[in-house]
C-alpha positions in Angstrom: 321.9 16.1 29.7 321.6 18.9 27.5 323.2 17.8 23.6 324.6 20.9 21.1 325.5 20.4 18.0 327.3 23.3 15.9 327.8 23.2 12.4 330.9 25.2 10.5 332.1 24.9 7.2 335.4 23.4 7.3 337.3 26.4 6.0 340.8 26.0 8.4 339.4 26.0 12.2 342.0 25.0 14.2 341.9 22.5 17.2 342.4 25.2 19.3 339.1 26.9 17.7 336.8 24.3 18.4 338.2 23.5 21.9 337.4 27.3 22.8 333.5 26.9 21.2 332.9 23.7 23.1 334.4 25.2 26.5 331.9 28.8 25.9 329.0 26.6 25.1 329.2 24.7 28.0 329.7 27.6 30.0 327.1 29.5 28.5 324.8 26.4 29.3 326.0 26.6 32.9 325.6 30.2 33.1 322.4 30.4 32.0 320.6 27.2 32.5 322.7 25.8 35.7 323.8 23.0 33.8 325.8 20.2 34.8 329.0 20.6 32.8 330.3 16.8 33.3 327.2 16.2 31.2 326.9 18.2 28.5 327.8 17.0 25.5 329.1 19.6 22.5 329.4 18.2 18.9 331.1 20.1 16.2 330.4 19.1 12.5 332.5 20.2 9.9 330.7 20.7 6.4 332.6 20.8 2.7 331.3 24.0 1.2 329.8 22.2 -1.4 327.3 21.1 0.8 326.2 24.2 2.2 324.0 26.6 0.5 322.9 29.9 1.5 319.9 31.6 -0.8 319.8 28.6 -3.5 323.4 29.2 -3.9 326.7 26.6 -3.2 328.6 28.3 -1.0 331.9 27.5 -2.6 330.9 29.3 -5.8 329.5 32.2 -3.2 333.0 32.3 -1.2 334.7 31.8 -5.3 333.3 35.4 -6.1 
């Protein structure tokens, strides 16, 4: 059962966002690794820009500039 986690900033993806990534990614798992699609499991987590940092920097004072 393969398990995928993807992790975004939570700057305004929709519903209909993540429904499309979670349908590709299973299909790219089916495509490429003949997966069973009733049993793989896609998890998206949203993270607050002020817990994500790129290069020792915050990225809500990167995306402020």
């Amino acid at each position: 059962m393969p398990y995928v986690n993807i992790k975004i900033t939570d700057e305004d993806v929709s519903a209909e966002q993540k429904s499309d990534l979670i349908c590709g990614v299973t299909q790219l798992l089916v495509d490429v690794l003949n997966k069973n699609s009733a049993t793989t499991v896609v998890v998206i987590d949203e993270v607050n820009t002020d817990n994500w940092g790129i290069g020792g920097e915050v990225v809500t004072a990167l995306r402020a500039r």
